[in-house]
C-alpha positions in Angstrom: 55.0 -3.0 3.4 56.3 -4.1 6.3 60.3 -5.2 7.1 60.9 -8.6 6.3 61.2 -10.2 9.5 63.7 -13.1 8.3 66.8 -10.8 8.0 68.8 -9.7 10.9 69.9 -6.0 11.5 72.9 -7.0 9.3 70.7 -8.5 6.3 71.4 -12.2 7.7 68.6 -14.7 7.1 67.7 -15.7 10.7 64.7 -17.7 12.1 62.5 -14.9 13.8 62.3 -15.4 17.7 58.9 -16.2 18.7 59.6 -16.9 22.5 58.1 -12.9 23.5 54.6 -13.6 21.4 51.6 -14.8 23.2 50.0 -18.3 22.6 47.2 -18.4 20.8 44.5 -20.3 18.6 45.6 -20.0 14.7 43.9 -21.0 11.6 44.9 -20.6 8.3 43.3 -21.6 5.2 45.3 -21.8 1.7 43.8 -23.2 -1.8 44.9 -23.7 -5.0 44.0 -26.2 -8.5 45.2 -28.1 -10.5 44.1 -28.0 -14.3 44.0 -31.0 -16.4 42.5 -32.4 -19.9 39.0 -33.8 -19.5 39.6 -37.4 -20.3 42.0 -37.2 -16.9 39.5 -35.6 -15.1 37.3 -38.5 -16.4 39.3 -40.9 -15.0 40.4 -39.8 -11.7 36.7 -38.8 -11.3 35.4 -42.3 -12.6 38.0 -43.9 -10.2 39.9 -45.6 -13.3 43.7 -44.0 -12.2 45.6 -47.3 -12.6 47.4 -45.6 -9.3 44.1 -46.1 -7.5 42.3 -43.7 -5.3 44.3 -40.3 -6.5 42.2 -37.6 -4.1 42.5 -40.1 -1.0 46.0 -40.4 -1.6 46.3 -36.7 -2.2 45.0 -35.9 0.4 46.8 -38.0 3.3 49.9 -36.8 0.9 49.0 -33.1 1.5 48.3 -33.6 5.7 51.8 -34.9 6.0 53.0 -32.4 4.1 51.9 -29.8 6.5 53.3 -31.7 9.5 56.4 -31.5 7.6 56.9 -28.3 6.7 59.7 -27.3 9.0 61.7 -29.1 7.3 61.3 -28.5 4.2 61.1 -24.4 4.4 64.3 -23.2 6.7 63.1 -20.6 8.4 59.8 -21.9 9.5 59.1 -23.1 12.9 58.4 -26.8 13.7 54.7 -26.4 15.4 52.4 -28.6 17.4 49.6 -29.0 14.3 46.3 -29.6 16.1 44.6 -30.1 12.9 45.1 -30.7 9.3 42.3 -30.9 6.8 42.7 -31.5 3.2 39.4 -30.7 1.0 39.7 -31.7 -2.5 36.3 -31.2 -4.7 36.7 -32.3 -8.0 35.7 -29.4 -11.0 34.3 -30.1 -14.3 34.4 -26.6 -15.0 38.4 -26.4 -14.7 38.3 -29.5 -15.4 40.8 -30.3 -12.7 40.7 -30.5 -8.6 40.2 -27.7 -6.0 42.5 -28.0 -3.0 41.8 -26.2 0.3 43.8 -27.0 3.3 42.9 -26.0 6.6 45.9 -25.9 9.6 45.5 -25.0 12.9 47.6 -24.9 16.4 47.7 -23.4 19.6 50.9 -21.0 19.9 53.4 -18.2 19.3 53.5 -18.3 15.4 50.6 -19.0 12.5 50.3 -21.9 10.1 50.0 -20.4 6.5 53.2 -22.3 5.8 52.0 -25.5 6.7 48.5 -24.7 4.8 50.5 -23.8 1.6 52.4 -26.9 1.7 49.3 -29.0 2.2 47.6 -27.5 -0.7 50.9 -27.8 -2.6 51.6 -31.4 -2.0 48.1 -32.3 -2.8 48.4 -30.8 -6.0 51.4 -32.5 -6.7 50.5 -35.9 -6.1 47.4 -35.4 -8.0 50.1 -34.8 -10.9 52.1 -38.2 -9.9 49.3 -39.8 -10.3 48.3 -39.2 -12.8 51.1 -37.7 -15.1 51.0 -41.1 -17.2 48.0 -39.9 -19.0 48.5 -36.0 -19.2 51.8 -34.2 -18.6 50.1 -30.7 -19.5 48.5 -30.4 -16.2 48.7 -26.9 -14.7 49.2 -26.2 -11.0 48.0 -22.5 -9.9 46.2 -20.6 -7.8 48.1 -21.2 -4.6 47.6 -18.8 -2.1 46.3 -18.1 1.2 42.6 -17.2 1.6 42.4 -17.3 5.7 44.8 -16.6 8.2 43.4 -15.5 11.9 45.1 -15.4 15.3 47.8 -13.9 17.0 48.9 -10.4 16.8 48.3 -9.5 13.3 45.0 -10.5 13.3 42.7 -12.0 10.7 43.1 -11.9 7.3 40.7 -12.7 4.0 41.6 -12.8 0.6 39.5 -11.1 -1.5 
């Protein structure tokens, strides 16, 4: 495994400096669910959340989130996000809500970290929204399934 590039020489947490990489197009893609009792996915499915449209809000929750993210994980860079995409396809075999964000710029560092806090968010407010009805929902499967650009390469989850 490869050093972890957020400690200095001297084991100091540092923000890696990007200034030397090249500038190029980056995509990453992250996903994750969020599991919940039928008679929720019932209603966010029939459109009944007394909160109203809980995947529309979910997902203009989750593309802020990403434009965010710099300032909610220290380290990361703030980026110029040239696109933010927030799928969310409802499950009945979960039952629950798949989340796939899609994040992409044009520069010197990749966007997993703003496609893992879309996903994330999403999932969340899915759970504000509808946490009235069913507290035991389950939020899992985060992780990145795309990342490509920039000197590293691509890479696919399996």
């Amino acid at each position: 495994m490869a050093d972890l590039t957020h400690f200095d020489g001297q084991g100091h947490a540092h923000m890696v400096d990007v200034s030397d990489k090249s500038v190029t197009a980056r995509v990453a893609v992250a996903e994750g669910y969020i599991k919940m009792a039928r008679e929720t996915f019932d209603i966010i499915s029939q459109g009944r959340a007394k909160k109203g449209d809980v995947l529309a809000v979910a997902r203009l929750a989750g593309i802020m989130a990403a434009k965010r993210t710099s300032d909610l994980i220290p380290l990361c860079h703030p980026l110029p996000i040239t696109k933010v995409a927030v799928d969310l396809t409802l499950d009945p075999g979960l039952p629950g809500v798949r989340i796939a964000a899609t994040v992409k710029t044009t520069g010197q560092t990749g966007v997993e970290m703003e496609a893992l806090t879309a996903a994330t968010v999403a999932a969340l407010t899915v759970y504000d929204m509808a946490k009235a009805v069913d507290r035991a929902m389950e939020i899992g499967g985060v992780r990145v399934r795309l990342k490509d650009g920039g000197k590293s390469g691509r890479y696919e989850a399996q």
